[in-house]
KEBAMI-370268 format. One record per residue: residue number from 1; residue in three letters; x, y, z of N, C-alpha, C in turn. Coordinates in pm, whole numbers, plus 50000, padded with zeros to 5 digits. Each point is the difference from the previous one (the first is absolute). Example, Ala and Ser with C-alpha at 12.3 -4.5 7.8 and 13.67 -1.06 7.14 Angstrom:
1, Ala, 51319, 49431, 50780, 49911, 50119, 50000, 50090, 50120, 50000
2, Ser, 49965, 50105, 49928, 50082, 50119, 50006, 49923, 50109, 50073
end
This chain:
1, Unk, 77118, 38997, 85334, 49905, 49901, 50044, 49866, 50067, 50026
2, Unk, 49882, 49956, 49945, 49861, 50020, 50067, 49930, 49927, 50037
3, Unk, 49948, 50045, 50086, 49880, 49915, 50101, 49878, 50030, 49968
4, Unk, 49915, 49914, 49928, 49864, 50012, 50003, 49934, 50005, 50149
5, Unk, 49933, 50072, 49967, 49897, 50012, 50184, 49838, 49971, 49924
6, Unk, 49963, 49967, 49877, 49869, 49967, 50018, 50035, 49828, 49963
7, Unk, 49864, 49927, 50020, 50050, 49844, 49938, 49877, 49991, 49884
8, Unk, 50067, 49939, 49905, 49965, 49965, 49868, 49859, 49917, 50010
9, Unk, 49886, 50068, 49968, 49940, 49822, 50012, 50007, 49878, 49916
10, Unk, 49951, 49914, 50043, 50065, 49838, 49915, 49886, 49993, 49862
11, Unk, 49904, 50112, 50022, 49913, 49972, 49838, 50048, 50133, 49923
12, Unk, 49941, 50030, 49905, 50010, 50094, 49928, 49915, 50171, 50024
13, Unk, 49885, 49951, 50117, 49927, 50116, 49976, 50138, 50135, 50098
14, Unk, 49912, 50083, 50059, 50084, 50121, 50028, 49972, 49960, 50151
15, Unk, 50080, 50041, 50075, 49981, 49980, 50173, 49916, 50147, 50064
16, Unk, 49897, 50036, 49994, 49972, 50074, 50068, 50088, 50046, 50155
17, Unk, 49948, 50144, 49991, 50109, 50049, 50196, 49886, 50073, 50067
18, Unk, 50003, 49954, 50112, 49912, 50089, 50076, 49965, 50132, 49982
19, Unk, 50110, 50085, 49961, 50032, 50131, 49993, 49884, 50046, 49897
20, Unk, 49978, 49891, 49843, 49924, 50038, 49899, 49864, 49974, 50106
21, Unk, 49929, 49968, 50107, 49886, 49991, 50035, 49984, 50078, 50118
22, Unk, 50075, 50057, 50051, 49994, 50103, 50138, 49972, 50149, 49942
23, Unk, 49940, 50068, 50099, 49966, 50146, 49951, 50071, 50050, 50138
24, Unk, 50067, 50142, 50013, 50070, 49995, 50093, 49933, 50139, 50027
25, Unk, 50001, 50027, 50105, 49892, 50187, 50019, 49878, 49988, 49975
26, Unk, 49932, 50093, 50065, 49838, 50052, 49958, 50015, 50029, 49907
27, Unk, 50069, 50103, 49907, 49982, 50035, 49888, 49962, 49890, 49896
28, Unk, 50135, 49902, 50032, 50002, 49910, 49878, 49888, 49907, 49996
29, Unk, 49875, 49988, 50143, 49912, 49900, 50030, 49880, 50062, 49895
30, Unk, 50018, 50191, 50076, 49903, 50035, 49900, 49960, 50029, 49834
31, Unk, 50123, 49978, 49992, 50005, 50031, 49871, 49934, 49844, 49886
32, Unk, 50015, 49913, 50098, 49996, 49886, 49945, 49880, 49929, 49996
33, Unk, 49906, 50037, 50105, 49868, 49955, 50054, 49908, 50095, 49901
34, Unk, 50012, 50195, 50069, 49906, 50074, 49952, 50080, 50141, 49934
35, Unk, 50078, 49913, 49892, 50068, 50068, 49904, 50041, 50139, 50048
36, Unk, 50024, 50062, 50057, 50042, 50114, 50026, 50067, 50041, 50134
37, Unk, 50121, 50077, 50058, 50025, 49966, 50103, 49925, 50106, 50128
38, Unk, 49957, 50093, 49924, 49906, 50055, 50060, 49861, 49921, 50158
39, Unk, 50053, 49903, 49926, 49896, 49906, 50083, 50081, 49900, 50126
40, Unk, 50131, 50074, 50045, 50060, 49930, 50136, 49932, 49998, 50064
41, Unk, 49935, 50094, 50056, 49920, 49976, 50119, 49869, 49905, 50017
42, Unk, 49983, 49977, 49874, 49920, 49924, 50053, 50068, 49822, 49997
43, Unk, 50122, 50004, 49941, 50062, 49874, 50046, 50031, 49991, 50176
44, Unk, 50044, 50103, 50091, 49995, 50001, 50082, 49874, 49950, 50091
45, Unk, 49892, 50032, 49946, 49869, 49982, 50029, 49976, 49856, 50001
46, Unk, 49990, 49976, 49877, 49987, 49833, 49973, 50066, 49896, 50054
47, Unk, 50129, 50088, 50054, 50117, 49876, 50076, 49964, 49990, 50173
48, Unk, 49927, 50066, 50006, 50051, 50063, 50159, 49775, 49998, 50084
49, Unk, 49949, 50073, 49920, 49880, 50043, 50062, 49863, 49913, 49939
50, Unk, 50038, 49956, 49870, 49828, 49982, 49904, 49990, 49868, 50054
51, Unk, 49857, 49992, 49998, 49968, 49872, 50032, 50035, 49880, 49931
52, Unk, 50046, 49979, 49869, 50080, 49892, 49942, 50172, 50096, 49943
53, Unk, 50038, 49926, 50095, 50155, 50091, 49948, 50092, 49913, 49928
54, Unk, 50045, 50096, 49884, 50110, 50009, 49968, 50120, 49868, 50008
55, Unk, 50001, 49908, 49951, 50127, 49878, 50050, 50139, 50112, 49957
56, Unk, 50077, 50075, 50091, 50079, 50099, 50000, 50111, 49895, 50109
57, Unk, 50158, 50047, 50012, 50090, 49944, 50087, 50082, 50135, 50058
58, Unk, 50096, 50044, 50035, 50040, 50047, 50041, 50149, 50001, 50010
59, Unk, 50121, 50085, 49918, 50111, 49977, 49994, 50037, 50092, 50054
60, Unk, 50039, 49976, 50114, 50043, 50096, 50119, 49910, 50132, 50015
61, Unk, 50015, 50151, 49937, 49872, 50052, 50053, 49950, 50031, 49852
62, Unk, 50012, 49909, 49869, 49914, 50061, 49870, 49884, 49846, 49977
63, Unk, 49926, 50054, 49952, 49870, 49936, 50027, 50052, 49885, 49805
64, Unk, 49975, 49893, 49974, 50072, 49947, 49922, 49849, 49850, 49988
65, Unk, 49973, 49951, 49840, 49909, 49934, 50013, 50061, 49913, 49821
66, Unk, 49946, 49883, 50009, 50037, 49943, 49862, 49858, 49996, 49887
67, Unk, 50067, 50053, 49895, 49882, 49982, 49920, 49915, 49889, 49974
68, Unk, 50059, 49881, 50029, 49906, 49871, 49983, 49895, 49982, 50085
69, Unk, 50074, 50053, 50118, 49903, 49980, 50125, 49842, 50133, 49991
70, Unk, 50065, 50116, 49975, 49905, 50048, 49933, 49888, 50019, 49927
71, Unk, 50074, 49953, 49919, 49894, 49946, 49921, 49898, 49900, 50006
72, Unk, 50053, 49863, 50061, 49942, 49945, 50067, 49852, 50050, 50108
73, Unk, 50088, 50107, 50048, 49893, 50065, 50102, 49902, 50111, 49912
74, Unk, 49979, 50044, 49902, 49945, 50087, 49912, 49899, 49888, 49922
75, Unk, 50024, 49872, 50011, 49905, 49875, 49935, 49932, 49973, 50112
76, Unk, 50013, 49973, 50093, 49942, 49982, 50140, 49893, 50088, 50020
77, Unk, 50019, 50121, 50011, 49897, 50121, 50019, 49928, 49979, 49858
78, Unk, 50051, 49938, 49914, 49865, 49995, 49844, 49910, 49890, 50071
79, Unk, 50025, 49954, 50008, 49908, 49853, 50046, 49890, 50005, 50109
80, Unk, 50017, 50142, 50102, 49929, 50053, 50098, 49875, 50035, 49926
81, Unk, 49992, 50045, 49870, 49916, 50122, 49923, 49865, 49881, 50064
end
């Protein structure tokens, strides 16, 4: 016997999962924002100290942010220019 654990959706497209839109670590924030991971610290920066920070959450003690929202916030700061 098997048990499905995801549910089918009722159209045809694909069901997106949270999991494909979460970045989990500094590393993985930086790598994703300013391509290289060299650049944690300044995700730390942006979450915590800069004057427009970072939309970042917190999964217990690793710093964790979704790319939509991100991005979102990377259009936001264009619109400042």
């Amino acid at each position: 016997m098997t048990i499905q654990t995801r549910v089918i959706p009722a159209t045809a497209d694909a069901c997106p999962t949270l999991a494909d839109d979460l970045l989990y670590g500094a590393e993985a924030i930086a790598i994703f924002v300013f391509g290289s991971v060299s650049h944690r610290r300044k995700v730390y920066y942006y979450a915590s100290d800069a004057k427009v920070r970072m939309p970042v959450f917190r999964i217990g003690n690793v710093i964790c942010a979704r790319k939509s929202k991100l991005i979102a916030w990377i259009e936001a700061q264009e619109g400042d220019l």
